[in-house]
C-alpha positions as CSV (number, residue, x, y, z in Angstrom):
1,X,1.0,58.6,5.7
2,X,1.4,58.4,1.8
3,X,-0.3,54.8,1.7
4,X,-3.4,56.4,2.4
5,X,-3.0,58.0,-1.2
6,X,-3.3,55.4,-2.6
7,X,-6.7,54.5,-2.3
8,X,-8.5,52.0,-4.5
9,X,-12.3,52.4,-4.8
10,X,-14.6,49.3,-3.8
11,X,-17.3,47.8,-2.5
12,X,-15.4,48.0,1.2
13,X,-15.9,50.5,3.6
14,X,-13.1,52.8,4.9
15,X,-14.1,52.0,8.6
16,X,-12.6,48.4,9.5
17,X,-15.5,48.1,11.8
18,X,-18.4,48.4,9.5
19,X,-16.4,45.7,7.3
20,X,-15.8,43.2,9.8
21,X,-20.0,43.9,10.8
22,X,-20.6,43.0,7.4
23,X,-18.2,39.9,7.2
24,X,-20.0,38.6,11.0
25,X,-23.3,39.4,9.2
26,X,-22.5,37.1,5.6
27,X,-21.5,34.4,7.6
28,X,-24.7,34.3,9.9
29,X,-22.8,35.5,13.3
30,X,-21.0,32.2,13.1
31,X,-19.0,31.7,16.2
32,X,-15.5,31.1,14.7
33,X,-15.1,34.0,12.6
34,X,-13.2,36.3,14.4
35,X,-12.1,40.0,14.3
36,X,-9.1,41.2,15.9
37,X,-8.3,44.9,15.8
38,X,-5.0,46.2,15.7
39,X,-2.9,49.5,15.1
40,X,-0.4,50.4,12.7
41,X,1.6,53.2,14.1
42,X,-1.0,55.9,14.3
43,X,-3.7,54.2,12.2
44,X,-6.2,51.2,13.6
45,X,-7.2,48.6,11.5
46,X,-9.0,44.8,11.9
47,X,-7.8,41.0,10.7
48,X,-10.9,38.7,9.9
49,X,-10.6,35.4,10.2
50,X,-12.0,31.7,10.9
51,X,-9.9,30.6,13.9
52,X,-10.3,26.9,13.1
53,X,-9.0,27.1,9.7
54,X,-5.9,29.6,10.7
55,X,-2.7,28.8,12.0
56,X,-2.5,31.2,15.0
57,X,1.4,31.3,15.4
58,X,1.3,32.1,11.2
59,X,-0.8,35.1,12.4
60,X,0.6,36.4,15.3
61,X,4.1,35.9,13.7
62,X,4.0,36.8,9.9
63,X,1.1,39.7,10.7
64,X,0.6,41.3,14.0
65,X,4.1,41.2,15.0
66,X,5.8,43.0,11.5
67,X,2.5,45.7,11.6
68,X,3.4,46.3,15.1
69,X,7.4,46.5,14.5
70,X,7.3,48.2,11.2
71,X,4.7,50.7,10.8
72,X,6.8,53.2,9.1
73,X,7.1,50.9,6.4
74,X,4.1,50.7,3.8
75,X,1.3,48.1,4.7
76,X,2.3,45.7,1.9
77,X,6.0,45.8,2.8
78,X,5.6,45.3,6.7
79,X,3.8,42.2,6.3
80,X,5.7,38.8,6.0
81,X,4.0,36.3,4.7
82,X,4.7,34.7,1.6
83,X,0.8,34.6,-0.1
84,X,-0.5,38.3,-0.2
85,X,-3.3,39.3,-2.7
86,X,-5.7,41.9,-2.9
87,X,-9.7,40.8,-2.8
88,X,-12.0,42.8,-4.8
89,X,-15.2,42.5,-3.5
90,X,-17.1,40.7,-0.6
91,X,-17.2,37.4,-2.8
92,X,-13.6,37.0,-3.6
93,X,-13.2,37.8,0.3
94,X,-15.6,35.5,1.5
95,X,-13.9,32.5,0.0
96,X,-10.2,33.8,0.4
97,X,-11.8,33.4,4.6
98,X,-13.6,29.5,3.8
99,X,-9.6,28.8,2.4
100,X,-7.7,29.7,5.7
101,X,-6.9,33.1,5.0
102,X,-7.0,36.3,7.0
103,X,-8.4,39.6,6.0
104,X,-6.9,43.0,6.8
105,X,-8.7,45.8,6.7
106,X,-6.8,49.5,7.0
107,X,-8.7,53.0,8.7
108,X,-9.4,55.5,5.7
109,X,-8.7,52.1,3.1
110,X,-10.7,50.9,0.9
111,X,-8.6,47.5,-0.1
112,X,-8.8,44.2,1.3
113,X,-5.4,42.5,1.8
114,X,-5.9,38.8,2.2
115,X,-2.6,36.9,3.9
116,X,-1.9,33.0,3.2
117,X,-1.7,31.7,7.3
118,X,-3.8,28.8,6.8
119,X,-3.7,25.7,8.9
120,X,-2.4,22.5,7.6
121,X,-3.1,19.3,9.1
122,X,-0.9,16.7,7.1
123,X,-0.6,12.7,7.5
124,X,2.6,11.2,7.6
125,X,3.6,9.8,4.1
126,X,3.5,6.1,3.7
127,X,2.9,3.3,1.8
128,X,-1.0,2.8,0.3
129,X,-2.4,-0.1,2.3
130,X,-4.1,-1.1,-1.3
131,X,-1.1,-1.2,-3.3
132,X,2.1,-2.6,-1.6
133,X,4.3,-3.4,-3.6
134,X,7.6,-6.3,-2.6
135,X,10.6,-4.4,-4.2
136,X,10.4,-0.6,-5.2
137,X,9.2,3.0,-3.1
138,X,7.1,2.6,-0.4
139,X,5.8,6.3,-0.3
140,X,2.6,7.0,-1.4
141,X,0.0,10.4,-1.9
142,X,-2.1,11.7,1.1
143,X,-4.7,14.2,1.8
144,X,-2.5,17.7,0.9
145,X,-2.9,18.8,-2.4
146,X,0.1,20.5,-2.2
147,X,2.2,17.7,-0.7
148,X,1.0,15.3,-3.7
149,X,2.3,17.8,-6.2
150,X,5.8,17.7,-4.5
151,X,5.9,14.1,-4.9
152,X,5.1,14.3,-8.0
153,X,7.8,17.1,-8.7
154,X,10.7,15.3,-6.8
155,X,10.5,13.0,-9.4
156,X,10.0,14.6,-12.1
157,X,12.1,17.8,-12.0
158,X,11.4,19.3,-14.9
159,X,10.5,22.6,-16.2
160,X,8.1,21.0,-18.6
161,X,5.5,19.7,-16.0
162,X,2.4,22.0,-16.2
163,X,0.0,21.8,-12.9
164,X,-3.0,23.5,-13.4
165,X,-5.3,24.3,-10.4
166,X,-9.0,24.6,-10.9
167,X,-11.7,25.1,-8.0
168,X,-15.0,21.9,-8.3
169,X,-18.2,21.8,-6.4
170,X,-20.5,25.4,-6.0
171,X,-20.5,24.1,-2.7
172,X,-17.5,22.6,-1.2
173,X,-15.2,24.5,-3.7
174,X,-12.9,21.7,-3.6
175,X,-9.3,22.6,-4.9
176,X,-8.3,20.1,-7.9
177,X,-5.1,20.2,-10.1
178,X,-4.3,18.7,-13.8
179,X,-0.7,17.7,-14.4
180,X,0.7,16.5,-17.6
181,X,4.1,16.9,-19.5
182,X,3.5,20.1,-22.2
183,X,6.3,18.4,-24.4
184,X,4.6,15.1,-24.6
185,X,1.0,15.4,-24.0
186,X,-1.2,15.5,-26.4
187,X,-2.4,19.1,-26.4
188,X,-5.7,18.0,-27.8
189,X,-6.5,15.4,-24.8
190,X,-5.3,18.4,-22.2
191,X,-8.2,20.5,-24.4
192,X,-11.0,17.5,-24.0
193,X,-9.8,17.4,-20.2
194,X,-10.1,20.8,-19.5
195,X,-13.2,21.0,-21.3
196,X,-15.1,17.9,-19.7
197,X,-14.0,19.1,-16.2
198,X,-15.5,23.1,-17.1
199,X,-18.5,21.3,-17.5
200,X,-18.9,19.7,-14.3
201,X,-21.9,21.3,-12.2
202,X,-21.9,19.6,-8.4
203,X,-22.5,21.1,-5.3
204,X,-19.8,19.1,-3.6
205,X,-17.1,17.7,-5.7
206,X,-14.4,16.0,-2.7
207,X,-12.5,13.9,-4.2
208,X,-11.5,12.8,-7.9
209,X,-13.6,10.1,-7.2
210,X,-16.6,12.8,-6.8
211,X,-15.7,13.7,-10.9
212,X,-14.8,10.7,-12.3
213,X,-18.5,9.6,-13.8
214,X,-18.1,13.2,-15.1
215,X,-16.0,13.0,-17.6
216,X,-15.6,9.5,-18.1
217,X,-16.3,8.3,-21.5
218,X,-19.3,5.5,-20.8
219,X,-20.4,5.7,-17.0
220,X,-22.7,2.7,-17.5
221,X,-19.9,0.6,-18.7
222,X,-18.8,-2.0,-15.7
223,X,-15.3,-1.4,-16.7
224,X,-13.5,1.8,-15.3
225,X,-12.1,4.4,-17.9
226,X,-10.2,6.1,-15.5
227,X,-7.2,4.2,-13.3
228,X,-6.5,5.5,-9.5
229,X,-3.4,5.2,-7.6
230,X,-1.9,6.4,-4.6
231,X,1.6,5.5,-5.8
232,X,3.7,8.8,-7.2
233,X,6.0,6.7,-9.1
234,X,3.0,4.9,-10.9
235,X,1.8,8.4,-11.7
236,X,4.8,9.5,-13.0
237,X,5.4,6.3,-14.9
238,X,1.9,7.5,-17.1
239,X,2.9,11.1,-16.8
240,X,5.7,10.5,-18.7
241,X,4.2,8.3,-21.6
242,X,2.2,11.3,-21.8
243,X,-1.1,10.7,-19.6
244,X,-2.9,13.2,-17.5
245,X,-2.9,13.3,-14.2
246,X,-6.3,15.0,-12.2
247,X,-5.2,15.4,-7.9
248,X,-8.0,16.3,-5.5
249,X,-7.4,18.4,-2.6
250,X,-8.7,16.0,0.3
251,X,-8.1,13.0,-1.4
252,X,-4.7,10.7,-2.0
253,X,-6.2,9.4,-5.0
254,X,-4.6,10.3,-8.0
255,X,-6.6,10.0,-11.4
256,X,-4.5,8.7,-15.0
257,X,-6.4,9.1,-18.2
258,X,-6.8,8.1,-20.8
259,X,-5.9,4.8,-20.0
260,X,-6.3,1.3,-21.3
261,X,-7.7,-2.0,-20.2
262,X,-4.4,-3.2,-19.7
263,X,-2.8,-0.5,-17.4
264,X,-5.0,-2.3,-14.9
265,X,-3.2,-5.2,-14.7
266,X,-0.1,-3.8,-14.6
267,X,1.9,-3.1,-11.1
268,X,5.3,-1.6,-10.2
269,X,6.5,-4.6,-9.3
270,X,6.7,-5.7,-13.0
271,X,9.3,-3.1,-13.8
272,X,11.7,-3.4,-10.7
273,X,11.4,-6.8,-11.3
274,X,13.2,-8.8,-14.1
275,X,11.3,-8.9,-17.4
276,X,11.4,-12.6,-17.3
277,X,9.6,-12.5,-13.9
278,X,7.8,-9.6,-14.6
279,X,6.1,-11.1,-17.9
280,X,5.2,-14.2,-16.0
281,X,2.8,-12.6,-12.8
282,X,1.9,-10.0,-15.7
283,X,0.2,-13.2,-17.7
284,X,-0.7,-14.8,-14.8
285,X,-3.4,-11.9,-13.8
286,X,-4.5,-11.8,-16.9
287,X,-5.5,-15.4,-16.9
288,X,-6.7,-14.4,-14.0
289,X,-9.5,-12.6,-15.5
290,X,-10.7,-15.4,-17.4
291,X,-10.5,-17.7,-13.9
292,X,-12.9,-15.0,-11.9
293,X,-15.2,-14.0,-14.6
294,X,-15.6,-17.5,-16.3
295,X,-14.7,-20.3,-13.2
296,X,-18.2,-20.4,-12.1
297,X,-20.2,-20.0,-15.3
298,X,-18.0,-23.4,-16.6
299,X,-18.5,-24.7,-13.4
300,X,-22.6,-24.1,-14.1
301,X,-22.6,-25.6,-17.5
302,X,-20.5,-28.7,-17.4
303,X,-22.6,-29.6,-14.3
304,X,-26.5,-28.7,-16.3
305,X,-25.4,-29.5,-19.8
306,X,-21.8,-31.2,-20.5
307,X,-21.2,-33.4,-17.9
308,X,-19.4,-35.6,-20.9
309,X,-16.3,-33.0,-21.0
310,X,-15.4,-33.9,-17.4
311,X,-12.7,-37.2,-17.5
312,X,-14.2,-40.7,-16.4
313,X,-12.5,-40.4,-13.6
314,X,-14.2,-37.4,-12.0
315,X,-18.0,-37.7,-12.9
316,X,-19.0,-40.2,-10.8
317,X,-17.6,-37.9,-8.0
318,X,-19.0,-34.7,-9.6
319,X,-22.3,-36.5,-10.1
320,X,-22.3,-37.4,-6.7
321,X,-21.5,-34.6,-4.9
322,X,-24.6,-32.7,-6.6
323,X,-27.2,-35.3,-7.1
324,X,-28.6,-34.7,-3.5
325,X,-28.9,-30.8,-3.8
326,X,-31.9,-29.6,-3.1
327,X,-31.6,-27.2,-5.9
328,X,-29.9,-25.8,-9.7
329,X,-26.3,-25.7,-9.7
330,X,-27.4,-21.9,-10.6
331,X,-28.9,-21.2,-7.1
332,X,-25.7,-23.4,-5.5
333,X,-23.2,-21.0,-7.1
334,X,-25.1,-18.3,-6.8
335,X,-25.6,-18.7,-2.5
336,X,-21.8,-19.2,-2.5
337,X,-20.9,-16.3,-4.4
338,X,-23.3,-14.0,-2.6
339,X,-22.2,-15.3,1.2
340,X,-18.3,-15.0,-0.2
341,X,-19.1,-11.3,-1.1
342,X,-21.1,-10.6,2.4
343,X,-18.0,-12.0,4.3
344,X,-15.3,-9.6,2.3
345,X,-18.2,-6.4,3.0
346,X,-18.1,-7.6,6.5
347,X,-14.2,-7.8,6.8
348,X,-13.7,-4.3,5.1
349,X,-15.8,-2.1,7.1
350,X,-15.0,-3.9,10.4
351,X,-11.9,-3.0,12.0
352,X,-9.1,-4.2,11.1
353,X,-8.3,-7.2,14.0
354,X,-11.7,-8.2,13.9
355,X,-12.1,-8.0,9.9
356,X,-9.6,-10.5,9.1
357,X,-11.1,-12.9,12.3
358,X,-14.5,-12.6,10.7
359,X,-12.7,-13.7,7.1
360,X,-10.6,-16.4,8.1
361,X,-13.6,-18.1,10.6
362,X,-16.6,-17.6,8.6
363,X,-15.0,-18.4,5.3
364,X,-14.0,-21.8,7.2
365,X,-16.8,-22.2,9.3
366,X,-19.2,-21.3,6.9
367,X,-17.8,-23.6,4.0
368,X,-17.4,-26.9,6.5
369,X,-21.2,-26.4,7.8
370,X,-23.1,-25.9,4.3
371,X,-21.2,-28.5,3.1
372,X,-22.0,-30.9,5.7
373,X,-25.4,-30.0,5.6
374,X,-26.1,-31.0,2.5
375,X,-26.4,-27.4,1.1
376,X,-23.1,-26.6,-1.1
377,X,-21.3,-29.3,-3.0
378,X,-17.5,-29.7,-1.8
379,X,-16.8,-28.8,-5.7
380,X,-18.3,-25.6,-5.8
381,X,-16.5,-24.8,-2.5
382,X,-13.5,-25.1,-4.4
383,X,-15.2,-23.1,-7.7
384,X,-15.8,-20.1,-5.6
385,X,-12.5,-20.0,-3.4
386,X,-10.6,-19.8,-6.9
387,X,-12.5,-17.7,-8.1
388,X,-12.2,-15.1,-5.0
389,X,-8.8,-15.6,-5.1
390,X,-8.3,-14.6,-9.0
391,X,-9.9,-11.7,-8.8
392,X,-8.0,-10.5,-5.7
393,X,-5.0,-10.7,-8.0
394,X,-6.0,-7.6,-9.9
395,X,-4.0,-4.4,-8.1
396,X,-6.5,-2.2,-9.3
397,X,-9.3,-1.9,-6.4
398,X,-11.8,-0.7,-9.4
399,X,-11.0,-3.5,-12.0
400,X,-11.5,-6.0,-8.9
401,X,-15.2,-4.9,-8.1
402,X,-16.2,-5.6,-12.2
403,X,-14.6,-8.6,-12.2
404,X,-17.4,-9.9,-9.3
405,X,-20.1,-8.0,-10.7
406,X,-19.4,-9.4,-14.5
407,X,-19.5,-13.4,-13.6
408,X,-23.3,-13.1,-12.2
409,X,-24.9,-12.2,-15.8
410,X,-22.6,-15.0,-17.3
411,X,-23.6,-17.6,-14.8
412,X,-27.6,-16.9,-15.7
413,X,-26.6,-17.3,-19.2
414,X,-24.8,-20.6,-18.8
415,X,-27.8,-21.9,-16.8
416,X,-30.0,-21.3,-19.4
417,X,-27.9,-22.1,-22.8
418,X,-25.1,-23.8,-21.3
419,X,-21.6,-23.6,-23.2
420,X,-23.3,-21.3,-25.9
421,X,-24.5,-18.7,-23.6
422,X,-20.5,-18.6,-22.2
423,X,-19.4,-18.2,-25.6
424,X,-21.9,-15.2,-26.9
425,X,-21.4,-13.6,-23.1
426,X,-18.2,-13.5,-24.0
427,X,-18.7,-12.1,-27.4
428,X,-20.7,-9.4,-25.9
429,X,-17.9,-8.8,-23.7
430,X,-15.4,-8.2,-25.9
431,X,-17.4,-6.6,-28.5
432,X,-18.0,-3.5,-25.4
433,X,-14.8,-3.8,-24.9
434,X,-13.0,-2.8,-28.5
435,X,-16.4,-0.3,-28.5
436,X,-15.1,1.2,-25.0
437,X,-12.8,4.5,-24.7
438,X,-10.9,6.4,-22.5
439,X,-11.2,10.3,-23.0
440,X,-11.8,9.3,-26.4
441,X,-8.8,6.4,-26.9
442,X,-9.8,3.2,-27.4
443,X,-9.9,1.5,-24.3
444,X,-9.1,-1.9,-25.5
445,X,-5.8,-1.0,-27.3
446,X,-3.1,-2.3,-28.4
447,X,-5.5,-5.4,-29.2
448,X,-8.3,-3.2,-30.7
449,X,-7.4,-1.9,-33.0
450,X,-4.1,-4.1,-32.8
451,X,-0.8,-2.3,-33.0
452,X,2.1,-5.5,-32.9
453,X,4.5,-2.7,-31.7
454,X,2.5,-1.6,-28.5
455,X,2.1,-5.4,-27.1
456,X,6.0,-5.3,-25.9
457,X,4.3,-3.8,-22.6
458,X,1.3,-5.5,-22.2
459,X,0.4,-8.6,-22.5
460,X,4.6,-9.5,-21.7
461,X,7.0,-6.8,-20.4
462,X,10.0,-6.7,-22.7
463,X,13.2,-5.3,-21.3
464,X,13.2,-1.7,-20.0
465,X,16.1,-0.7,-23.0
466,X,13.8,-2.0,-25.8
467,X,10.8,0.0,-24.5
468,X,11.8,2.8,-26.4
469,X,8.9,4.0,-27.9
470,X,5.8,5.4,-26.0
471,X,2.1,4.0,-26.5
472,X,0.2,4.9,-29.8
473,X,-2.8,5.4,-27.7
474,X,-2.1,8.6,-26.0
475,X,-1.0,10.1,-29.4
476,X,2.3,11.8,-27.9
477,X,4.1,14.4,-29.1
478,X,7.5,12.8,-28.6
479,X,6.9,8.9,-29.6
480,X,10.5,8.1,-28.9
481,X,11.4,8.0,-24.9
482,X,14.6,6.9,-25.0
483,X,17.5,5.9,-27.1
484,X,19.3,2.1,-27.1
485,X,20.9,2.4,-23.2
486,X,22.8,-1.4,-24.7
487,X,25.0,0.5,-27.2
488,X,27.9,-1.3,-25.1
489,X,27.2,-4.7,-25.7
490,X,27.8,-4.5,-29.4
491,X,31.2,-3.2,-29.1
């Protein structure tokens, strides 16, 4: 037949048999790996394949069947499926195999075809238990790659969205794709990206989470650099002020960078909200901050030092309700906050029934019977409920876990200094902060450096029509989004 003239030298045998040996051989006799001859009109030939990562209708439908109806058609005609490549040598074929792929080997060829048949397993799409949301999409990014990208194209159809694939992890060889917008990214942040991810050396690498102290600016920092969300339309929302985007096959996390301290305090439901209502719960988180970092460092140093700031009224109650401790209000606090953080561990890795049982009862239980004991003033009760409760407020997941982990170093410092070790652990704060980037944007801006122009959407969202220009941060091509959309009401 005149394929067989056109013979490509390799490192592949013309017997299917030897190759398949040699496949059963490289991956140790492994019991899934499976050869299944065939013949194509007057020639025989073999698939190789792992059976668990295969769709078997795929391969009897889109291979077996065509090579068995059509074999006076060429090889690469008769089959039917939509992925077809050609593998080089025993490497390229090995992983084509580890990916869901099938092999076909032809008698008196040389050439490895690899066919696209494998299996995918998909979750239904729904809403991210972690960031619901009362008025907008309730669809959210699972486990397939492939699936996240067509969220993310669905709403942004546009023939200016670049995904680019790259495989991570010598070992896992997890599949990972970068999206951004070529006509507003900065071309010299897609660069760094590219560059800090060609750097990455892991053996397993599944997730974005698995990357993200990779290429992230200042890994010892408590503060994230890097925001995650399973929400497309909060990905888009970035995408399009000209972010970058980093998926994980595996993994419904998306990853937005650079990004700002800010962006994690924003939520969805600002903008489907009014701007009225969505400035308010936009400032209220952010005083939120200062409640569940500061609330029980205060708490510490009016009770040590400053007792004279508290009103008439309430020290002799104060004075009271501490005066029989056993020990500092440091040790007080500091048994609360600990017991408060054990309940939450508790309730998260527990099911879900039980979880929010163990919550509820041994946050109440717990609270009445220190307190009665003599153990836990009835004030710092009320200390560390606010203070759980603040940081809570915070819809980023990462953001939340630094909030708890930055108030222990400031309630040793107010223990020790008092109202001055609250005001230089807050210095020290801040001063990281406007020192902190994001894939080498300042991570504290619009405040530092402060650009008057940027604050519109963050500290207050302004309405949607006079957001018209993009952030100065992620140095955009296009600064200009959109044109006054109010023209009408000054005719």
């Amino acid at each position: 037949m005149s394929w067989r003239k056109r013979e490509a030298p390799g490192p592949f045998s013309e017997h299917p048999a030897e190759n398949a040996d040699q496949f059963t051989h490289l991956f140790s006799q492994s019991s899934d790996l499976k050869n299944r001859p065939f013949t194509f009109g007057k020639t025989s030939g073999v698939l190789v394949y792992i059976e668990t990562l295969v769709d078997a209708t795929r391969v009897e439908e889109h291979i077996l069947r065509p090579l068995s109806v059509h074999s006076y058609k060429e090889p690469s005609d008769a089959l039917t499926v939509l992925e077809f490549t050609e593998a080089q040598n025993h490497d390229k074929a090995a992983q084509a195999l580890l990916q869901g792929k099938v092999l076909v080997f032809f008698e008196g060829d040389r050439t490895c075809r690899v066919c696209g048949s494998e299996k995918v397993a998909l979750r239904a799409i729904t809403e991210p238990m972690n960031e619901k949301v009362v008025r907008g999409a309730h669809d959210g990014f699972v486990e397939n790659l492939s699936t996240n990208i067509y969220l993310l194209r669905r709403r942004v159809e546009t023939k200016e969205l670049v995904i680019e694939y790259t495989i991570e992890g010598k070992k896992s060889n997890t599949k990972m794709a970068i999206a951004y917008q070529k006509d507003i990214a900065d071309p010299e942040l897609v660069k760094e990206m590219k560059r800090r991810i060609s750097c990455i050396d892991l053996d397993m690498a599944f997730s974005p989470g698995y990357v993200e102290e990779m290429v992230e600016d200042s890994s010892l920092s408590p503060f994230p650099q890097l925001l995650n969300t399973e929400r497309p339309d909060r990905a888009v929302a970035n995408l399009l002020e000209g972010r970058i985007l980093l998926f994980g096959d595996g993994s419904p996390t998306c990853l937005i960078l650079p990004v700002t301290f800010f962006s994690f305090y924003q939520s969805p439901d600002d903008y489907n909200s009014r701007s009225i209502a969505g400035s308010f719960y936009r400032l209220l988180r952010l005083f939120a901050f200062m409640i569940a970092v500061a609330l029980p460092a205060l708490y510490i140093a009016v009770v040590s030092f400053h007792l004279e700031v508290v009103p008439g009224g309430l020290v002799l109650q104060m004075k009271g309700s501490i005066e029989e401790l056993p020990y500092p209000p440091l040790l007080e606090a500091l048994f609360m906050e600990l017991t408060i953080e054990l309940i939450r561990e508790a309730g998260i890795r527990l099911p879900t029934p039980i979880g929010q049982t163990i919550g509820i009862v041994g946050g109440l239980v717990i609270g009445d019977a220190v307190v009665s004991a003599g153990l836990v003033s009835n004030i710092t009760i009320i200390v560390v409920a606010l203070t759980a409760v603040a940081s809570f407020v915070v819809p980023s997941s990462e953001m939340n876990t630094s909030l708890r982990l930055l108030r222990f170093p400031l309630m040793v410092a107010t223990s020790i200094f008092g109202f001055y070790g609250l005001v230089f652990g807050f210095m020290i704060l801040f001063i990281h902060l406007c020192k902190l980037e994001s894939l080498g944007k300042p991570y504290f801006s619009p405040a530092a450096p402060l650009r008057v122009a940027d604050l519109k959407d963050t500290l207050i969202r302004r309405s949607v029509w006079r957001q018209n220009t993009r952030p100065v941060d992620v140095s955009a091509q296009e600064n200009v989004k959109e044109n006054d959309s109010r023209e009408w009401a000054d005719k």
